[in-house]
DSSP file (Angstrom, degrees, kcal/mol; ACC not computed):
  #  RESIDUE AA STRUCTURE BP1 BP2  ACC     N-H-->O    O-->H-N    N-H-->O    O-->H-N    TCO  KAPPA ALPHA  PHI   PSI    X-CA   Y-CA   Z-CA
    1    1 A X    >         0   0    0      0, 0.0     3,-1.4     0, 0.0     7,-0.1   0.000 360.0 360.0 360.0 -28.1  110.8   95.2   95.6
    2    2 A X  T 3   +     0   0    0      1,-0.3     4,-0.1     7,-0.0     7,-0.0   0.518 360.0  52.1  15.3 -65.8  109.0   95.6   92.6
    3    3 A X  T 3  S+     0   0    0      2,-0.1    -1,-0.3     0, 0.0     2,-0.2   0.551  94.5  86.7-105.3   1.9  111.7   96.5   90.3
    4    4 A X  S <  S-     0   0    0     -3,-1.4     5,-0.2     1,-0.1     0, 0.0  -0.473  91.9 -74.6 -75.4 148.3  114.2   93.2   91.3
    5    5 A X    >>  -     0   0    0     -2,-0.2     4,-3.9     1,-0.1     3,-2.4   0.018  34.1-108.2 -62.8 144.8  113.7   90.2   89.6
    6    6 A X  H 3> S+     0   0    0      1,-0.3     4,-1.5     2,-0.2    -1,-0.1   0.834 121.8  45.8 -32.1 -33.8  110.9   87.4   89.9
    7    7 A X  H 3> S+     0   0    0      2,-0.2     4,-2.4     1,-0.2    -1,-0.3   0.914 109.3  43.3 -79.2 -28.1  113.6   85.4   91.6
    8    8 A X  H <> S+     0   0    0     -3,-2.4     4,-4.5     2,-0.2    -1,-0.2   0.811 119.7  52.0 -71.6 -17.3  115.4   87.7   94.1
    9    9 A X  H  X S+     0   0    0     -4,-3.9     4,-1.0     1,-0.2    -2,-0.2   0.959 117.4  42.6 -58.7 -58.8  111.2   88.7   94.7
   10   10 A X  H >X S+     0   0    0     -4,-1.5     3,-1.9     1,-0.3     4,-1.1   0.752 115.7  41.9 -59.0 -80.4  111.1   84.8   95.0
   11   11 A X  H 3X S+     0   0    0     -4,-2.4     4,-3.1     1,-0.3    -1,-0.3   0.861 113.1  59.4 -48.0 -52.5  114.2   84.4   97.1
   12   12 A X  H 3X S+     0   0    0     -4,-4.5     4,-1.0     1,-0.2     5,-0.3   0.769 108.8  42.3 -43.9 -48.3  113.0   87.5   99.1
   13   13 A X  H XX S+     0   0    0     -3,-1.9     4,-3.4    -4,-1.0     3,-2.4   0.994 113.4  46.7 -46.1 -81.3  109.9   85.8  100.1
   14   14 A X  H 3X>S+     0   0    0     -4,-1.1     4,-3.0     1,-0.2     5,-0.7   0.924 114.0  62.0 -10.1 -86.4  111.3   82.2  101.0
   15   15 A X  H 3<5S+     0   0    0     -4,-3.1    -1,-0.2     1,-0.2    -2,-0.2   0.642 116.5  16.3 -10.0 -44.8  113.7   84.4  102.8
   16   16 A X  H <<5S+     0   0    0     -3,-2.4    -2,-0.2    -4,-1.0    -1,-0.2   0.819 126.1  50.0-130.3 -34.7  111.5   86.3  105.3
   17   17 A X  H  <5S+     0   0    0     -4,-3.4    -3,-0.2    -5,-0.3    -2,-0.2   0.748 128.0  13.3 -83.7 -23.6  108.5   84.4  105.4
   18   18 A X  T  <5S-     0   0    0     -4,-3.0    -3,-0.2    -5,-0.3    -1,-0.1  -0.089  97.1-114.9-116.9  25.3  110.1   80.7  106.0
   19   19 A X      < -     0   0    0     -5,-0.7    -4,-0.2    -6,-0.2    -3,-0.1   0.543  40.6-179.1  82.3   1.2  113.4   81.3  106.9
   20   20 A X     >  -     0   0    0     -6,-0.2     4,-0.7    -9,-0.2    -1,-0.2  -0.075  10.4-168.5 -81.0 144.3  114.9   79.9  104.3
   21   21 A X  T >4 S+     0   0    0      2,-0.2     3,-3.0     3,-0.2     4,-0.2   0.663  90.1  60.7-100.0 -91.9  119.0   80.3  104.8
   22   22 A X  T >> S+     0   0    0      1,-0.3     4,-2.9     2,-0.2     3,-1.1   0.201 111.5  37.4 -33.1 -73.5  119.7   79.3  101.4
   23   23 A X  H 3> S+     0   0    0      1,-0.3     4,-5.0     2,-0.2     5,-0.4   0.813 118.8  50.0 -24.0 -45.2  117.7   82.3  100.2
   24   24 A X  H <X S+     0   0    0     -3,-3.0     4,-1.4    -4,-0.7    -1,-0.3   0.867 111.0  48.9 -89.1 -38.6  118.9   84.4  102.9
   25   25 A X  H <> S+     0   0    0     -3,-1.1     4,-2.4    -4,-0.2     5,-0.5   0.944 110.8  48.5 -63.6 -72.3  122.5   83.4  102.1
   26   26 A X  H >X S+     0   0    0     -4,-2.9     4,-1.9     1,-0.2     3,-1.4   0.992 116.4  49.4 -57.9 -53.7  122.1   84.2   98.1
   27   27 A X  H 3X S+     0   0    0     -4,-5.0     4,-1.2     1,-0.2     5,-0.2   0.890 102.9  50.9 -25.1 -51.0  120.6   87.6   99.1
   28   28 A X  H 3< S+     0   0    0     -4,-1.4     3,-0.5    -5,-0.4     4,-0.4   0.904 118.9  39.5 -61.8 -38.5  122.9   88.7  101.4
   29   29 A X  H <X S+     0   0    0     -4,-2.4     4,-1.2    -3,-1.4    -1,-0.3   0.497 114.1  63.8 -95.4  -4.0  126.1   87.8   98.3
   30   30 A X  H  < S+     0   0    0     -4,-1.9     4,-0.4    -5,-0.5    -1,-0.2   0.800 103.3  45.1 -66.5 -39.2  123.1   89.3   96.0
   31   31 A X  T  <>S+     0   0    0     -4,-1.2     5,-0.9    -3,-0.5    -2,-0.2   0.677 114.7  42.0 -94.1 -34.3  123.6   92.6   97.8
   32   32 A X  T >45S+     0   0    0     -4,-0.4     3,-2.0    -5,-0.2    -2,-0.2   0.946 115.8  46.4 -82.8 -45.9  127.1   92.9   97.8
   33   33 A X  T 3<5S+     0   0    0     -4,-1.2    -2,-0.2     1,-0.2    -1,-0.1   0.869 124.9  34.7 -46.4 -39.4  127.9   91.8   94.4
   34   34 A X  T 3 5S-     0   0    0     -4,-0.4    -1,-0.2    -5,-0.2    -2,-0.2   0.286 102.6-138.0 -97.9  -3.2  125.1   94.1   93.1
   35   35 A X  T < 5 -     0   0    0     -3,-2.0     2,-0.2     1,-0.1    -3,-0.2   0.754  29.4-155.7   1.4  65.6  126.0   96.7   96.0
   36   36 A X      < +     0   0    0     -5,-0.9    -1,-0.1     1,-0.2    -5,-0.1  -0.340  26.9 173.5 -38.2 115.5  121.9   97.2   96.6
   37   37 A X        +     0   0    0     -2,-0.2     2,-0.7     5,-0.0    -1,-0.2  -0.124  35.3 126.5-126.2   5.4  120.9  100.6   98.3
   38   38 A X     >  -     0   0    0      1,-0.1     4,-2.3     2,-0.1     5,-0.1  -0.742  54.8-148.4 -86.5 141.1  117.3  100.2   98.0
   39   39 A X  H  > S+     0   0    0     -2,-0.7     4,-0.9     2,-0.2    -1,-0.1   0.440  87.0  56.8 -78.8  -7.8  116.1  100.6  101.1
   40   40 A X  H  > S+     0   0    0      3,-0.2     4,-2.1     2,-0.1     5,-0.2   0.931 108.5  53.8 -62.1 -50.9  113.1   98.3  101.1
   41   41 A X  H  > S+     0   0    0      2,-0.3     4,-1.2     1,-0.2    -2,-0.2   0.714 107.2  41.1 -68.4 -41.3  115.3   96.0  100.3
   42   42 A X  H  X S+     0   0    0     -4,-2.3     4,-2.3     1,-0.2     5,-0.3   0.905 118.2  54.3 -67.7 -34.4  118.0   96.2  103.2
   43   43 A X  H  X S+     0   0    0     -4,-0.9     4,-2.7     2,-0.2     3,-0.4   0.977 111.5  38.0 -53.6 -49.5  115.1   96.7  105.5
   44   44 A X  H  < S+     0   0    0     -4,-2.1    -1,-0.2     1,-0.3    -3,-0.2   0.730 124.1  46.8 -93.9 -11.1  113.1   93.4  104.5
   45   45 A X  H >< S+     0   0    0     -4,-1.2     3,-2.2    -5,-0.2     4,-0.4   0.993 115.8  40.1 -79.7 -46.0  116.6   91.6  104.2
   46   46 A X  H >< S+     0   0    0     -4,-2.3     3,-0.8     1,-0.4     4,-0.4   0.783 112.1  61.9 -99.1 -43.0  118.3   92.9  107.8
   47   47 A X  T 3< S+     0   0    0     -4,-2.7    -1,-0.4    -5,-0.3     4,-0.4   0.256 109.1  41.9 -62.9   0.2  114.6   92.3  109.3
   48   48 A X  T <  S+     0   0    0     -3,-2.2     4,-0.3    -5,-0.1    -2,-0.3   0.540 110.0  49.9 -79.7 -36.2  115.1   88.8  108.4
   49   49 A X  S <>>S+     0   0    0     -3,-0.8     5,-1.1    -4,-0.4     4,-0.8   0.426 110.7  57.0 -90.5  -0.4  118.8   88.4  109.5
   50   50 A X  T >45S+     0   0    0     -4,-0.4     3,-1.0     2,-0.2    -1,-0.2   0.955 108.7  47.1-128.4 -75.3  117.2   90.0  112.8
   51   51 A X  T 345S+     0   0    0     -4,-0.4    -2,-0.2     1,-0.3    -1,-0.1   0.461 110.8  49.8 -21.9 -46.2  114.7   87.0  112.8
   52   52 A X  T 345S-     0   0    0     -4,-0.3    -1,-0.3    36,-0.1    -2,-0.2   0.611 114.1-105.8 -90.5 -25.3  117.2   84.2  112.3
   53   53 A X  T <<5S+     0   0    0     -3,-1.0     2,-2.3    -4,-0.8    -3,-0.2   0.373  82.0 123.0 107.4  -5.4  119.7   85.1  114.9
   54   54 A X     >< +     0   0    0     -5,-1.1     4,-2.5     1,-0.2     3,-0.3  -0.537  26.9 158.0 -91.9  71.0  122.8   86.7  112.3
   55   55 A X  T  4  +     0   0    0     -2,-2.3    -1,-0.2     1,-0.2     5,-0.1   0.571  61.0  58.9 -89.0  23.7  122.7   89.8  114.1
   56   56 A X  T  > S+     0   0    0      3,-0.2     4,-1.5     2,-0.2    -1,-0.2   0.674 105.3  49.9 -96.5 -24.9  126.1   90.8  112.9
   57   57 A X  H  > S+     0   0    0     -3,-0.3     4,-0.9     1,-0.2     5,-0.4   0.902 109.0  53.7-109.7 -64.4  125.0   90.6  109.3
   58   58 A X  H  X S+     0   0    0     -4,-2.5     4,-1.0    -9,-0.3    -1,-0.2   0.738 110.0  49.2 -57.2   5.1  121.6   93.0  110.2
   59   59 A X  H >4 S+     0   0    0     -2,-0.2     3,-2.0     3,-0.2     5,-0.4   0.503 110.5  45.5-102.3 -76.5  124.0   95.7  111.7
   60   60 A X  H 3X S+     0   0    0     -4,-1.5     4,-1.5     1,-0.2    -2,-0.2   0.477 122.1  38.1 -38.3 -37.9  126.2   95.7  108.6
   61   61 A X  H 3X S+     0   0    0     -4,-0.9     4,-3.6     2,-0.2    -1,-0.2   0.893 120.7  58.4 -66.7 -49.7  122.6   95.8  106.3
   62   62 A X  H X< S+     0   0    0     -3,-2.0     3,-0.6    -4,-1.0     4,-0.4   0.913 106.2  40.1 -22.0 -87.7  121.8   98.1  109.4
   63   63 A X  H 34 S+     0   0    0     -4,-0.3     4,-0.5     1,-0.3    -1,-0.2   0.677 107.3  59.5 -44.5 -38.9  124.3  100.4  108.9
   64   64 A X  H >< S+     0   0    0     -4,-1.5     3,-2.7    -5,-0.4    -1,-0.3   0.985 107.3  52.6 -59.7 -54.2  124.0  100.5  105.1
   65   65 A X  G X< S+     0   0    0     -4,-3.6     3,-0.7    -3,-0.6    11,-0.3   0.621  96.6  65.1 -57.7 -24.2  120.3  101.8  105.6
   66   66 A X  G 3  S+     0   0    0     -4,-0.4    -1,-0.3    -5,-0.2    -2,-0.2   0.713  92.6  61.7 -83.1   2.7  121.4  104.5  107.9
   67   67 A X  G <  S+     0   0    0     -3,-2.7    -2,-0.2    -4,-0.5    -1,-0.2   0.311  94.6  83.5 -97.2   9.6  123.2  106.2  104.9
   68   68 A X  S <  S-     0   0    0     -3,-0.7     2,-0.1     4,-0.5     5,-0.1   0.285  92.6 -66.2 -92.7-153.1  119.8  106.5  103.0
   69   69 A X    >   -     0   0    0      1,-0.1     3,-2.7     3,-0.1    -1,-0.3  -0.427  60.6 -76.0-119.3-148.2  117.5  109.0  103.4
   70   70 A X  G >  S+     0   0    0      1,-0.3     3,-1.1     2,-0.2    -1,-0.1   0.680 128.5  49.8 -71.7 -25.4  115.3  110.0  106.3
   71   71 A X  G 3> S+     0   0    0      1,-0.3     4,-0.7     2,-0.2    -1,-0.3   0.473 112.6  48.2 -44.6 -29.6  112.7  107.2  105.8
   72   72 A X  G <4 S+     0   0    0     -3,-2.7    -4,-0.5     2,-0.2    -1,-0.3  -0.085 107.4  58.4-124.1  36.5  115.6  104.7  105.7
   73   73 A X  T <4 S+     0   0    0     -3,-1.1    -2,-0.2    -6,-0.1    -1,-0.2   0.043 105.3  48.1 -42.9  -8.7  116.9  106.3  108.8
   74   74 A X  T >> S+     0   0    0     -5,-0.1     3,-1.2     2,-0.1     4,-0.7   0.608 108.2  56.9 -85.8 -64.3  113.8  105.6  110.6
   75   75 A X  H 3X S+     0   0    0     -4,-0.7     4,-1.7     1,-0.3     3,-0.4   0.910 104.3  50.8 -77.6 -20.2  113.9  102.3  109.5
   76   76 A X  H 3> S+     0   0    0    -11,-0.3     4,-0.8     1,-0.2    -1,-0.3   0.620 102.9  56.6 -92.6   4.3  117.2  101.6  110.8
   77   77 A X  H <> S+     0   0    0     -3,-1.2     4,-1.0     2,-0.2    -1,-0.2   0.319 109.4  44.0 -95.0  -2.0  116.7  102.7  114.1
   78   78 A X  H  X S+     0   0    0     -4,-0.7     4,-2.2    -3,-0.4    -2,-0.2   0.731 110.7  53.6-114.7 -19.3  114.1  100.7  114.7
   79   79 A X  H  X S+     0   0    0     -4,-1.7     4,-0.6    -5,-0.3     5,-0.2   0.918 109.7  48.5 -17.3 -72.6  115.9   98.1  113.1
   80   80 A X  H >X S+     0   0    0     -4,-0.8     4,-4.3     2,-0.2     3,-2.5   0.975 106.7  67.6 -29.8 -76.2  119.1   99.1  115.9
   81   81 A X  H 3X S+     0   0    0     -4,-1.0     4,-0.7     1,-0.3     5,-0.2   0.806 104.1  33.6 -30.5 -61.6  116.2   98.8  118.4
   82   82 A X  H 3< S+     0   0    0     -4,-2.2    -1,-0.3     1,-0.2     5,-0.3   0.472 115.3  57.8-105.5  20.0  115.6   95.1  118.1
   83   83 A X  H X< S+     0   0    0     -3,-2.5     3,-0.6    -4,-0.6    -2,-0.2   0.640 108.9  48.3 -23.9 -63.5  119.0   94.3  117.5
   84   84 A X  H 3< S+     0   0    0     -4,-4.3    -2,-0.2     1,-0.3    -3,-0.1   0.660 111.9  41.3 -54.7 -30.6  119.6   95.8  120.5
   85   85 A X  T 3< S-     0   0    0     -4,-0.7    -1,-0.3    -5,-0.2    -2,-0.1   0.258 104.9-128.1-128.9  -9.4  116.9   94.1  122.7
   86   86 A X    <   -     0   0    0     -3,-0.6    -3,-0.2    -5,-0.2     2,-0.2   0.963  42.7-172.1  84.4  78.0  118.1   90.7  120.7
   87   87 A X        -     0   0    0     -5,-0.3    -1,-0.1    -4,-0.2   -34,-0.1  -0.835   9.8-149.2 -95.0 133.9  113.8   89.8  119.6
   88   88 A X        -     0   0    0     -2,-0.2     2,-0.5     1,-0.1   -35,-0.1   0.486  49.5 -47.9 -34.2-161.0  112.9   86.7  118.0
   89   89 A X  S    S+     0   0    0    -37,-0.1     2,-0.3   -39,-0.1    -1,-0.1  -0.886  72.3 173.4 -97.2 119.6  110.3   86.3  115.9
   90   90 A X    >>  -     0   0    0     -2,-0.5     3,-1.4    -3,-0.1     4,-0.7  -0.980  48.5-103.9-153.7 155.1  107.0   88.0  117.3
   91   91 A X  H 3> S+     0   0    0      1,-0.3     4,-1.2    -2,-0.3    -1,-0.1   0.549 117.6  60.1 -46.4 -20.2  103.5   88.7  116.3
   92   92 A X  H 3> S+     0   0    0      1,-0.2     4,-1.0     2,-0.2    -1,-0.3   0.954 101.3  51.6 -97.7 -43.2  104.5   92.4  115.8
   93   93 A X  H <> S+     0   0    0     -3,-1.4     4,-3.2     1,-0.2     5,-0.2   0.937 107.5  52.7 -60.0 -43.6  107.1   91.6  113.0
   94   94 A X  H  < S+     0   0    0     -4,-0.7     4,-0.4     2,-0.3    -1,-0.2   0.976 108.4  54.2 -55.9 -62.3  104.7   89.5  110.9
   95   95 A X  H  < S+     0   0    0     -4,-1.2     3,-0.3     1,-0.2     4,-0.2   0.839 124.4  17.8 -45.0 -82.4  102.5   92.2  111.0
   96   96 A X  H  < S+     0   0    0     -4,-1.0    -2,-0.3     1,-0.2    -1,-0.2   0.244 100.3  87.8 -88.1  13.8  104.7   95.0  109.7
   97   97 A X  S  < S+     0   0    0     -4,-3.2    -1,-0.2    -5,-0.3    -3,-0.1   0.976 104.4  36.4 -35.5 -64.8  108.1   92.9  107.7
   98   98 A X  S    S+     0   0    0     -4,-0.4     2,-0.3    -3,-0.3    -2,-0.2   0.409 119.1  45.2 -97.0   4.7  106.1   92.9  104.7
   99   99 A X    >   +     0   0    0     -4,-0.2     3,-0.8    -5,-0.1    -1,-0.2  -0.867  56.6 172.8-138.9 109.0  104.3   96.0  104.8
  100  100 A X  G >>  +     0   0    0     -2,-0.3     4,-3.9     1,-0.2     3,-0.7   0.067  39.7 125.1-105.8  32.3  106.7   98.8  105.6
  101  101 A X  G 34  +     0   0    0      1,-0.3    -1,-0.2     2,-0.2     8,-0.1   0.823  60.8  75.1 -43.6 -34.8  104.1  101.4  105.0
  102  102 A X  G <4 S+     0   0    0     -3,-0.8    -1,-0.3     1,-0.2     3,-0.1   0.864 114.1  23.9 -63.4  -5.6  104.9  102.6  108.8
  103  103 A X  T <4 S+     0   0    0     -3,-0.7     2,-2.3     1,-0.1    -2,-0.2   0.755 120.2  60.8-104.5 -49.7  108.1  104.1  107.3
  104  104 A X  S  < S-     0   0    0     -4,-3.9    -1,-0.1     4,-0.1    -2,-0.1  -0.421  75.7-170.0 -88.8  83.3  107.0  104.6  103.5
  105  105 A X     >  -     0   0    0     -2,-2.3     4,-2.0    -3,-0.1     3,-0.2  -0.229  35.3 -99.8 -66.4-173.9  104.3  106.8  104.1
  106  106 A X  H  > S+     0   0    0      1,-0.2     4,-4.1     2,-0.2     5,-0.5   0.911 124.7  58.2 -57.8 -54.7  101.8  107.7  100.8
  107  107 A X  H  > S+     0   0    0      2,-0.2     4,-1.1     3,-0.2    -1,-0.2   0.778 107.7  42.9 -55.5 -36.9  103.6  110.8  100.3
  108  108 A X  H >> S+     0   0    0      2,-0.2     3,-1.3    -3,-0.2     4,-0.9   0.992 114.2  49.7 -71.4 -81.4  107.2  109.0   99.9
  109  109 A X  H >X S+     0   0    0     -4,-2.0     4,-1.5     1,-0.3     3,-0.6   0.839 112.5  46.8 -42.5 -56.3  105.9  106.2   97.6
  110  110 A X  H 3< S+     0   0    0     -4,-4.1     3,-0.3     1,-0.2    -1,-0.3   0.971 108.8  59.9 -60.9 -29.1  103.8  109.1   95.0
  111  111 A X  H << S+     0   0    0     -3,-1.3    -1,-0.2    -4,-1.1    -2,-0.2   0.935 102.5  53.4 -79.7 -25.7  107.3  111.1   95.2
  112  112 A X  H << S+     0   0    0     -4,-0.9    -1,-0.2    -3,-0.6    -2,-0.2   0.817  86.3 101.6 -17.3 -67.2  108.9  107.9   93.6
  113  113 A X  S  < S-     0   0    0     -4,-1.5     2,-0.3    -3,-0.3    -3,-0.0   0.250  82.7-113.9  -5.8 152.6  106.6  107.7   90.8
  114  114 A X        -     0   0    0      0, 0.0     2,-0.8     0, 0.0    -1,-0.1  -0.671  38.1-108.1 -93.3 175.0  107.9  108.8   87.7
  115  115 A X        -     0   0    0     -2,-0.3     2,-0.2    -3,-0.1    -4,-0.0  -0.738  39.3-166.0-111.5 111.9  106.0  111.8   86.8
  116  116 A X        -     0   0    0     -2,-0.8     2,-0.6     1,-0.1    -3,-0.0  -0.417  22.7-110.3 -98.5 141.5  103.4  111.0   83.6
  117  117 A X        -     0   0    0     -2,-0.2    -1,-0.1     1,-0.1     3,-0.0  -0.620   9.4-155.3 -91.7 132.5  101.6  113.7   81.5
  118  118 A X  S    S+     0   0    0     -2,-0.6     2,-0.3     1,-0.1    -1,-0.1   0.985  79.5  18.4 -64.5 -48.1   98.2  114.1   81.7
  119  119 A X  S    S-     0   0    0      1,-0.1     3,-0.1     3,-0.0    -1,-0.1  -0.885  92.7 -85.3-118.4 158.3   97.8  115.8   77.9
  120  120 A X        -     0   0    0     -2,-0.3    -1,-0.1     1,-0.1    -2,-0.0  -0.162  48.6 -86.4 -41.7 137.9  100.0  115.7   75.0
  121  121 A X        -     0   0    0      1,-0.1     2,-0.7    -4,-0.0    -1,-0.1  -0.056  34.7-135.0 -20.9 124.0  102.7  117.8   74.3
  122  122 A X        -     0   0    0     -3,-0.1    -1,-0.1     1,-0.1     6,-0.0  -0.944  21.9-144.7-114.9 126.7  101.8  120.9   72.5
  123  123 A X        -     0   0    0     -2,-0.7    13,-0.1     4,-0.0    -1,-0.1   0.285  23.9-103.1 -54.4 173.0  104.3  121.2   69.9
  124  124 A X  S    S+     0   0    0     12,-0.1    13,-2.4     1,-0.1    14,-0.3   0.687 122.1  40.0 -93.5 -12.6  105.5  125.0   69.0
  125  125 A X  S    S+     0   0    0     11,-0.1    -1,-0.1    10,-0.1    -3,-0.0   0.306  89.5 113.3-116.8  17.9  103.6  125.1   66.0
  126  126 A X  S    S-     0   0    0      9,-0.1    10,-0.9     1,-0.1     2,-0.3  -0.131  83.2 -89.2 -38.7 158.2  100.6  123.5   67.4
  127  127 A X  B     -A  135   0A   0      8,-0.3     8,-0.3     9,-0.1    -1,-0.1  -0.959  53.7 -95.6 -81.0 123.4   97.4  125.8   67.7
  128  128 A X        -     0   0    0      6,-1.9     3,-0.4    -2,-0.3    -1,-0.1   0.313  23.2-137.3 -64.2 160.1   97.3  127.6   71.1
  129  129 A X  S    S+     0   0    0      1,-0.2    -1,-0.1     2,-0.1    -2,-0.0   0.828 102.9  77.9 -85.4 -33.1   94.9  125.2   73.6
  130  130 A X  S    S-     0   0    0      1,-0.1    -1,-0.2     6,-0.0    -2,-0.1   0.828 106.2-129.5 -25.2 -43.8   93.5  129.1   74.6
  131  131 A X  S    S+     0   0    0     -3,-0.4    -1,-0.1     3,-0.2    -2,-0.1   0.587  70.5 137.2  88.2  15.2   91.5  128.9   71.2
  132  132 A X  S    S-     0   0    0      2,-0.1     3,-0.1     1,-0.1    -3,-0.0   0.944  72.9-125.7 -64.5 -45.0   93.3  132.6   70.5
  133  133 A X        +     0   0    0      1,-0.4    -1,-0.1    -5,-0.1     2,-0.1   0.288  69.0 123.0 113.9 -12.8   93.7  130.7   67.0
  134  134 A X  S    S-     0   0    0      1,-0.1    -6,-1.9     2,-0.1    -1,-0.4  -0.242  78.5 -95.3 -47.7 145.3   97.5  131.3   67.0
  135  135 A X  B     -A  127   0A   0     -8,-0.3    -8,-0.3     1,-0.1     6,-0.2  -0.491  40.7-117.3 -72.5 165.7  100.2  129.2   66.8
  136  136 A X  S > >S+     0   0    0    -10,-0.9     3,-1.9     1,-0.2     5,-1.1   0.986 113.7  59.8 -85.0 -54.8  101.3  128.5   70.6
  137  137 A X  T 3 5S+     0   0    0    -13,-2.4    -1,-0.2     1,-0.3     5,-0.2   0.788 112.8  39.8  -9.9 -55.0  104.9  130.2   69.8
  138  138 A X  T 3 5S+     0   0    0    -14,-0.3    -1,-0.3     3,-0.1    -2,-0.2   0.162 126.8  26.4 -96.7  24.6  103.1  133.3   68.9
  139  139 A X  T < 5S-     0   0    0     -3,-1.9     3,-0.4    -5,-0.1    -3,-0.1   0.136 135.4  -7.4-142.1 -92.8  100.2  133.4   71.8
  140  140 A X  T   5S+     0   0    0     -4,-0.5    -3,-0.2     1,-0.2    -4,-0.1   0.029 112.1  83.0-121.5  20.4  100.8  131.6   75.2
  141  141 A X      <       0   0    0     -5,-1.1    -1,-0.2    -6,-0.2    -4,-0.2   0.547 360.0 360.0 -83.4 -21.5  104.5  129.7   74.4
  142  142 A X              0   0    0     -3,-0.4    -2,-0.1    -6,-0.3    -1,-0.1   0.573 360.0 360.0 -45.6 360.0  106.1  133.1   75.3
């Protein structure tokens, strides 16, 4: 959720933590307009619609989420699940809505990351980081 804007975070909040339909409303045309595939994001919306009683609008969100990848297949079967069994609002959603760590393990979130370099770039005519005294081209660039 991160990379949406302070407002949709905003809306997002409102949305799933007080209900808000107006939020839940602009989201929902947020998503289509915008056609939104992040999968946090259909989860923490669909898990809302789930909340309120629009369970026609969490299977379409549903459905979008099973087309993701195995993590946001996961989450849309348990998603299905309390669609399916028609759930309210209960102790166990408050707990895990806002932290969908059971789905996004550590290993999924670092492969996300962009991937940052630890040392600079050695150039081709740099002098090799071996300490051969060579330019890198001519030592350990081969």
């Amino acid at each position: 959720m991160c990379e949406f804007p302070s407002e949709i975070q905003q809306m997002m909040h409102e949305a799933c933590s007080f209900g808000m339909e107006e939020s839940r409303k602009k989201l929902i045309k947020y998503q289509k307009q915008e056609t939104i595939c992040s999968e946090e994001f259909l989860y923490l919306l669909a898990d809302c619609c789930i909340q309120c009683g629009e369970f026609e609008q969490a299977k379409y969100l549903t459905g979008l989420l099973k087309k993701s990848s195995m993590y946001g297949k996961k989450a849309a079967q348990r998603l299905t699940d309390n669609i399916e069994d028609g759930q309210n609002v209960t102790d166990d959603w408050e707990e895990n809505s806002m932290d969908p760590g059971w789905i996004w393990d550590e290993d999924f979130l670092a492969s996300q990351q962009p991937y940052v370099r630890q040392n600079s770039k050695i150039g081709r005519n740099d002098p090799c980081p071996c300490g051969s005294g060579k330019k890198y081209k001519k030592c350990c660039g081969k």
